[in-house]
N, C-alpha and C positions, 0 to 999 in steps of 0.2 A: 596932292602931295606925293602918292604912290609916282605919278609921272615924271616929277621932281627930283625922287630919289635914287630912281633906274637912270636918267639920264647922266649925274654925277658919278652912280656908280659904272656905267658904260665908260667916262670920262677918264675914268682915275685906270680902268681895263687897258685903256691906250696907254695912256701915258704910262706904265708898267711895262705896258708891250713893246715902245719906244725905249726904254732905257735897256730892256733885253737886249735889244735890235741895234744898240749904238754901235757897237762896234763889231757886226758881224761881216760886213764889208771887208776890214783892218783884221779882224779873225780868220779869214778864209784868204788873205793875201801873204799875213805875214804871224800865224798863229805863236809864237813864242813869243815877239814883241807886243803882240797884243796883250798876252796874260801877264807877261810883266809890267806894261802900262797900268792896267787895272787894278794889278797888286799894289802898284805903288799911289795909284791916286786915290782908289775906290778904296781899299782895304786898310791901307796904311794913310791914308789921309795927306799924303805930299802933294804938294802943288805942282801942278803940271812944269814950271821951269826946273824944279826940284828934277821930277820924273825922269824928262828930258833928260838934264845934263846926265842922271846916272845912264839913263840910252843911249845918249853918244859915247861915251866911256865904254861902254860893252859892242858899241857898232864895231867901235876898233878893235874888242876883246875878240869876238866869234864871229864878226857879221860880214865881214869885209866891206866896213862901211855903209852899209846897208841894214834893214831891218830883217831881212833872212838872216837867221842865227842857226849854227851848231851850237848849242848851249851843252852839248855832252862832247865837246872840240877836247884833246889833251893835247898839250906841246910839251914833251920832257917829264917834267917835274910840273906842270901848272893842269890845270881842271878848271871850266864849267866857264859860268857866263861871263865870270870875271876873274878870268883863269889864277883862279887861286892857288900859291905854294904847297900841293899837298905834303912837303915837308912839315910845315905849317898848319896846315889845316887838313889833316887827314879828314876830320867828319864829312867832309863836305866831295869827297868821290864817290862817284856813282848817285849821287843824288839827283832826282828829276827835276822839272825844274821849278815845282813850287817851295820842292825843298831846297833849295839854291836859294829862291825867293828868300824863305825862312832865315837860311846860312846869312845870306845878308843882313836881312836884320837882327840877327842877334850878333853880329860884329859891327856894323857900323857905327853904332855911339863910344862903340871901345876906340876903336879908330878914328876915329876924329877926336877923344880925349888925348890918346896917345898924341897924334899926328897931328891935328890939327896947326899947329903952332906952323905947319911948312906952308900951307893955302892961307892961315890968317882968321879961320873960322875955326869956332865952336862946333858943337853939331846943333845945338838951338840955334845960332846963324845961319849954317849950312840950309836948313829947313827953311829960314826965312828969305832965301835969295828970291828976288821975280825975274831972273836974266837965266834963261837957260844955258847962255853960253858961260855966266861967272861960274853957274853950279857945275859943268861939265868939269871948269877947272880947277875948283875946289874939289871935286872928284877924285877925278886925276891924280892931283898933288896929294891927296890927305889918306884916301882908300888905295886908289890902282897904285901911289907912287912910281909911275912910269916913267921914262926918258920925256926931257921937253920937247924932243922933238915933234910926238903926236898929239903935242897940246891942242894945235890948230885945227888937227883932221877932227879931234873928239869933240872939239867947240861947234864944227859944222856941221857935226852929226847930231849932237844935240838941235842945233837949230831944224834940223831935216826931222827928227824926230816931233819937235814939238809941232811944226805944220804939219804934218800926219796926222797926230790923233789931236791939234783944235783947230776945228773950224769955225769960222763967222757963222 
């Protein structure tokens, strides 16, 4: 029985070790996208189309399309990962970026009660999307309110993001 018990418990040491390890590849390539993946999957419970779409929306915020982010970018009057109106939201300058992370969610259900009505979603919808490109543009529309014209680049960027961190 003792040799029973050490082997399940060696078992379960891996698989610990493995989940450590998931994304230290995607950690050492692209460290800011990676902790906000995490935030939002692991921590906040979003599902990855979810995730996604909020990643392509911020590719086009800090990243030039990419998963490389300035998340401490200012243009003007705008700050962080989702260059928020610091007329607007002064808390959220100079914040690093788990507190960014935070910033976000403790405004995102306001904004999408607010706003919601412009993408067509709730934020309990919002959360229920599986299409990462619907969620980039419920994004878009409801949080970023940006010009239509980067609807397209944030929808691809969502898709770019979600084959990054799932793989088969």
């Amino acid at each position: 029985h003792i040799e029973e018990y050490n082997s399940t418990a060696e078992e379960e040491v891996i698989i610990k070790e493995n989940e450590v390890n998931k994304y230290a590849e995607q950690e050492e390539e692209y460290p800011a996208a990676t902790f906000v993946w995490r935030y939002l999957t692991e921590d906040q419970g979003y599902n990855p189309y979810v995730a996604a779409g909020i990643m392509g929306n911020i590719m086009a915020e800090v990243g030039g399309q990419t998963l490389s982010w300035d998340y401490t970018d200012k243009h003007g009057s705008y700050y962080g990962m989702c260059q928020w109106n610091i007329g607007y939201y002064p808390g959220v300058v100079d914040e690093d970026l788990e507190g960014q992370c935070d910033f976000l969610m403790s405004t995102i259900e306001n904004e999408f009660a607010d706003f919601g009505f412009i993408s067509g979603y709730s934020y309990e919808e919002f959360l229920a999307i599986e299409d990462e490109q619907a969620a980039a543009l419920a994004f878009a529309k409801t949080y970023e309110r940006c010009g239509s014209g980067s609807y397209g680049v944030r929808k691809t960027n969502a898709t770019k993001a979600l084959e990054y961190y799932v793989t088969e």
